[in-house]
C-alpha positions in Angstrom: 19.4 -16.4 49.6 16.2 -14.1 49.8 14.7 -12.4 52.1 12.7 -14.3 55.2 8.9 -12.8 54.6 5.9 -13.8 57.1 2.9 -12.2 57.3 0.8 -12.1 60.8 -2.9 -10.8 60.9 -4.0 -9.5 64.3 -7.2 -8.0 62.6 -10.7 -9.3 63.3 -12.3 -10.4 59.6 -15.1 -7.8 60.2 -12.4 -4.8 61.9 -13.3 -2.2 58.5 -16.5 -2.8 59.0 -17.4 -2.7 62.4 -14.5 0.7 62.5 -16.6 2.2 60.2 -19.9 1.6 61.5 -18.5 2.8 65.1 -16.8 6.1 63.8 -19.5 7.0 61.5 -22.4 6.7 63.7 -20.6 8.2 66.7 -19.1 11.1 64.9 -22.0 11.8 62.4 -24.4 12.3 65.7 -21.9 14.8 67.9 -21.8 17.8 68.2 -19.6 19.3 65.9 -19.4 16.3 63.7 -15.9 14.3 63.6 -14.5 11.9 61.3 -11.1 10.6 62.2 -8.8 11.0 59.3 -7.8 7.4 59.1 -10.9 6.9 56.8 -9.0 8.9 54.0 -6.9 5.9 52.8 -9.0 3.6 50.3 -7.2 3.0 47.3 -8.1 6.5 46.0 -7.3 8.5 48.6 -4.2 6.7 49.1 -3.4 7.7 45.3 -4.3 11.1 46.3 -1.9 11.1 49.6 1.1 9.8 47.4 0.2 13.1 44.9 0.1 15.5 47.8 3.6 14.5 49.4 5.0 15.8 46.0 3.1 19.2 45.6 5.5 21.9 46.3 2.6 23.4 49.2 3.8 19.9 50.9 6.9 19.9 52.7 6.8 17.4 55.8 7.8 14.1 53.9 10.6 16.3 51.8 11.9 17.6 55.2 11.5 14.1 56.8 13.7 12.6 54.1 16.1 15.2 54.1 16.5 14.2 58.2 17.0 11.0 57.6 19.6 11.1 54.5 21.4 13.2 56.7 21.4 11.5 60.3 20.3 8.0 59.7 24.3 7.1 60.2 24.3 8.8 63.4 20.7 6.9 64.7 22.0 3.6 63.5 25.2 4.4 65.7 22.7 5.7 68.9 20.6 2.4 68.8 22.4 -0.1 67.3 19.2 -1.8 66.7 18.8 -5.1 65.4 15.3 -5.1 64.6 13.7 -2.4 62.9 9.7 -1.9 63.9 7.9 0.8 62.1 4.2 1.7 62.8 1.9 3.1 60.0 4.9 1.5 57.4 2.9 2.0 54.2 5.5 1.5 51.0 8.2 1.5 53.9 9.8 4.3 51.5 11.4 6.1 54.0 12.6 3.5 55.8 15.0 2.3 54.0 17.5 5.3 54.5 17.1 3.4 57.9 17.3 0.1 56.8 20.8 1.2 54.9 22.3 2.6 57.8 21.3 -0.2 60.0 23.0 -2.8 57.6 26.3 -0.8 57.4 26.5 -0.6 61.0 26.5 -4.4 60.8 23.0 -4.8 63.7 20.4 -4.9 61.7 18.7 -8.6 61.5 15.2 -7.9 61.4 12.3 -5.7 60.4 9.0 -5.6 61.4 6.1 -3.4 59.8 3.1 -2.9 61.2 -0.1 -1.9 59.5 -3.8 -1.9 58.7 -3.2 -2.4 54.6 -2.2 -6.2 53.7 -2.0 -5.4 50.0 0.8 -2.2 51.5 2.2 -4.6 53.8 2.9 -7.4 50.6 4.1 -4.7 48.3 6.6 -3.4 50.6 7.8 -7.2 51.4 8.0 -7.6 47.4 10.4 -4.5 47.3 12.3 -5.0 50.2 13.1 -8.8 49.8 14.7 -7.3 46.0 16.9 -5.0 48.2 17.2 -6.8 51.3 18.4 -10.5 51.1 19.3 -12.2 54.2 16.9 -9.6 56.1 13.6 -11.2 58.2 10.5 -9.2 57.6 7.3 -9.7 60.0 4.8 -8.1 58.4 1.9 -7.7 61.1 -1.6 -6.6 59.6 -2.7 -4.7 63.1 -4.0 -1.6 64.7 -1.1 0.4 65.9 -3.2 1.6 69.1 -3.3 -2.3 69.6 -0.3 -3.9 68.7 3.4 -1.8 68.2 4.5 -4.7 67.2 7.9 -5.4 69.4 6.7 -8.8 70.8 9.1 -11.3 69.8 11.4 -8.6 67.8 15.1 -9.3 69.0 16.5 -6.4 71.1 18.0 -4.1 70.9 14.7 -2.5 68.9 14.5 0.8 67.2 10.4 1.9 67.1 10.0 3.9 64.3 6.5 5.8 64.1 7.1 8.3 61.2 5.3 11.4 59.2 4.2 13.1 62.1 0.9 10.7 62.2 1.7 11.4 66.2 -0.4 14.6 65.5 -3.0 13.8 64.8 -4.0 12.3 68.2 -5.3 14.7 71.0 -2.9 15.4 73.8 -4.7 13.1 76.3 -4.5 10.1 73.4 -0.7 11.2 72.8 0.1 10.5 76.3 -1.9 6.8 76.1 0.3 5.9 73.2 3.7 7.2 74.8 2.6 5.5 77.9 1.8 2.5 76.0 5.6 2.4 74.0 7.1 3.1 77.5 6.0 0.2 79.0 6.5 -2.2 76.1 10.2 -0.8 75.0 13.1 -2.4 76.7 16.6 -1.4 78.3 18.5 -0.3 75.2 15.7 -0.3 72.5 14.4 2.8 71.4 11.8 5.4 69.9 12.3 7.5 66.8 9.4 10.0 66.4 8.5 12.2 63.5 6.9 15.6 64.1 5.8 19.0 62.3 6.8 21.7 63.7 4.9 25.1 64.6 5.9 27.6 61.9 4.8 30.3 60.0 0.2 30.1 59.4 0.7 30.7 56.1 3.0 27.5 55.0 1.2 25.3 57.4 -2.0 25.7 55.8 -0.7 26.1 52.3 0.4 22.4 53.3 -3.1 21.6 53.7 -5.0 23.8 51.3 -2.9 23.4 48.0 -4.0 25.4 44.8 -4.4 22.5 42.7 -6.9 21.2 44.7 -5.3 17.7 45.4 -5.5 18.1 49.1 -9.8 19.6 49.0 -10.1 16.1 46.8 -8.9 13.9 49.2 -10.9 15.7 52.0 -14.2 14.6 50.3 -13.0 11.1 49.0 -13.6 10.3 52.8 -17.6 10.7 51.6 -16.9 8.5 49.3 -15.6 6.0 51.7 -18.7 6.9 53.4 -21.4 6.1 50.2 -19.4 3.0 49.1 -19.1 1.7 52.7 -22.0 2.2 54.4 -24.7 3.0 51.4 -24.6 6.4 52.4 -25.9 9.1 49.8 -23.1 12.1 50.2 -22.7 14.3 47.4 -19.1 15.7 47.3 -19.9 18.5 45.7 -22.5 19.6 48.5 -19.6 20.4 50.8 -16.5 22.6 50.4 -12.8 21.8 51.4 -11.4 24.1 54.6 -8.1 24.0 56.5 -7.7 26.7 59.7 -4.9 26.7 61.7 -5.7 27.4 65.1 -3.2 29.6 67.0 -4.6 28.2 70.8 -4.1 24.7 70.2 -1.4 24.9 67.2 -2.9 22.2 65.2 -4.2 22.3 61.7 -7.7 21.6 61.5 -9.2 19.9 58.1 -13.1 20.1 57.7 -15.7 19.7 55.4 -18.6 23.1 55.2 -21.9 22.2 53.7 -22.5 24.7 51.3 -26.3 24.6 51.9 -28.7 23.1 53.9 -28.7 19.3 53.3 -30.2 15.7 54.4 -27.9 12.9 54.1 -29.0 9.2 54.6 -26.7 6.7 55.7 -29.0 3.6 55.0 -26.6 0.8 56.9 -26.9 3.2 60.3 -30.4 3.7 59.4 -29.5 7.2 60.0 -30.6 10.4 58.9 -27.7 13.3 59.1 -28.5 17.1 58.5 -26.2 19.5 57.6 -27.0 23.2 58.0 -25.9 25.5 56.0 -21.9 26.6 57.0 -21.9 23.5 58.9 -18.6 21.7 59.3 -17.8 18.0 59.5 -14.1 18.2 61.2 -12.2 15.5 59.1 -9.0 15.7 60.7 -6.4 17.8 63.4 -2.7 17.9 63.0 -1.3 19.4 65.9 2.4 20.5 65.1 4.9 20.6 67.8 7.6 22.9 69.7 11.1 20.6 71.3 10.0 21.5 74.5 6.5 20.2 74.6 7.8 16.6 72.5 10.3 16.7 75.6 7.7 16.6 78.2 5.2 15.1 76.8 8.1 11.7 76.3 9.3 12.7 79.9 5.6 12.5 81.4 5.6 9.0 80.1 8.9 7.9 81.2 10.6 8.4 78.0 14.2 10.7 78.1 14.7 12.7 74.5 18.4 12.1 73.9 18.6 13.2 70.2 16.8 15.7 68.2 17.0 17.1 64.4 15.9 19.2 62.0 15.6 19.5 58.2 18.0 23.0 57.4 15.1 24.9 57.3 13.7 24.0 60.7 9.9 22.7 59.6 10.5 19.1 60.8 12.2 17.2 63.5 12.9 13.4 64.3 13.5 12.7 68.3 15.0 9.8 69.6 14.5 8.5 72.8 15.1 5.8 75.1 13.3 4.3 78.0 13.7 6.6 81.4 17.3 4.4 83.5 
């Protein structure tokens, strides 16, 4: 018997587009200029994500791994969760330390990925229904912030939203989200949450500023997503990689600096952008967290933190909580 696959889109055909017409033409005309980060991830800069995770400067998904070898038995045993739902799956790597240790606790039944990428979404599927006979995958092409992907999903559910993508939402669009997995988990289902950690300045933006140069690459490959998406006419080479930790907030910050004074045309906006010289485009914030405020910022929403660990050297932590009784 092989695996049960379906695949459910709950994308508008024109969603990339329209996303990137919205995001570009709102961010390119603020005041500093933004760019959320999830314009990275084309094909190339997902290439270039996979090479960063294994630079030695990168420790988040080797610490988040080494969490989950170690304590996946022990959140199988907390949740007993018969469905598996992960937001932001990707290759669903990770997940199946999860997967394992749901299956030998005898629960698991179901697992239900949820992202933006079909063609991430099919090769996962392809992978997992090798591994996996006898387990029902629901693939659901979605926006996370729209869907999380529990309707339907037999309980008891375990909500898996991995890799510390959590940070990289402001605090008032944290609480949304947590308010928004409160009201949709059930009585016995379940939230496990990845987050960086606040550490040392030096390692975090190491993390994020790597001396081979893979993570200043995929900074600009988003201006390539730019030119090839919406005819604009940046030039890479024009702008200069910068991560800065900020010690107020405690969030990484990822920009781009024009290195001179520059005009850029973004012909399906019908917009002109200038760039002054030293001037920053902010591609990205990664705030990193502290127990207490993941604590509070769960209880706020009506979410209790019940477990939490850390990789040995204390740079990551998984939290699992439950629904508020």
């Amino acid at each position: 018997m092989t695996t049960t696959y379906t695949l459910e889109h709950r994308l508008p055909a024109d969603y990339f587009t329209e996303a990137l017409r919205s995001d570009a033409f709102k961010g390119l005309t603020a005041q500093p200029k933004t760019l959320p980060p999830t314009w990275f991830y084309d094909a190339r800069g997902s290439e270039l994500f996979e090479q960063i995770t294994e630079l030695p400067e990168y420790y988040p998904t080797r610490a988040e791994h080494a969490i989950l070898t170690a304590h996946a038995a022990e959140i199988a045993a907390a949740t007993g969760a018969r469905t598996l739902v992960e937001l932001g799956s990707g290759s669903s790597q990770k997940t199946r330390l999860l997967l394992d240790a749901l299956r030998a606790g005898g629960t698991l039944r179901g697992y239900v990925p949820v992202d933006v990428s079909e063609s991430a979404l099919r090769e996962a599927a392809a992978a997992l229904n090798l591994a996996y006979p006898e387990l029902e995958v629901r693939a659901l092409v979605a926006d996370l912030h729209q869907h999380l992907g529990l309707a339907d999903a037999p309980g008891p559910r375990l909500l898996a939203f991995l890799g510390s993508t959590i940070g990289n939402l402001l605090p008032a669009d944290r609480a949304v989200f947590y308010a928004r997995v409160a009201a949709e988990l059930a009585p016995g289902d379940a939230l496990l949450l990845g987050t960086d950690l606040v550490k040392d300045p030096a390692t975090l933006v190491a993390a994020y500023d790597d001396s081979a140069g893979v993570t200043a690459e995929f900074n600009k490959n988003v201006l390539s997503v730019l030119n090839h998406g919406l005819d604009a006419d940046f030039d890479p080479e024009d702008f200069q990689h910068v991560a800065l930790w900020d010690p107020e907030l405690e969030r990484i910050e990822m920009r781009l600096r024009a290195t001179h004074p520059l005009s850029v045309k973004v012909r399906e906006l019908d917009l002109v952008v200038p760039f002054e010289q030293g001037e920053e485009l902010r591609t990205e914030t990664s705030a990193k967290f502290r127990a207490e405020g993941v604590r509070s910022e769960l209880e706020q929403a009506g979410l209790t933190l019940k477990h939490w660990w850390t990789d040995p050297a204390g740079r990551f932590a998984l939290s699992l909580a439950f629904p508020a009784e």
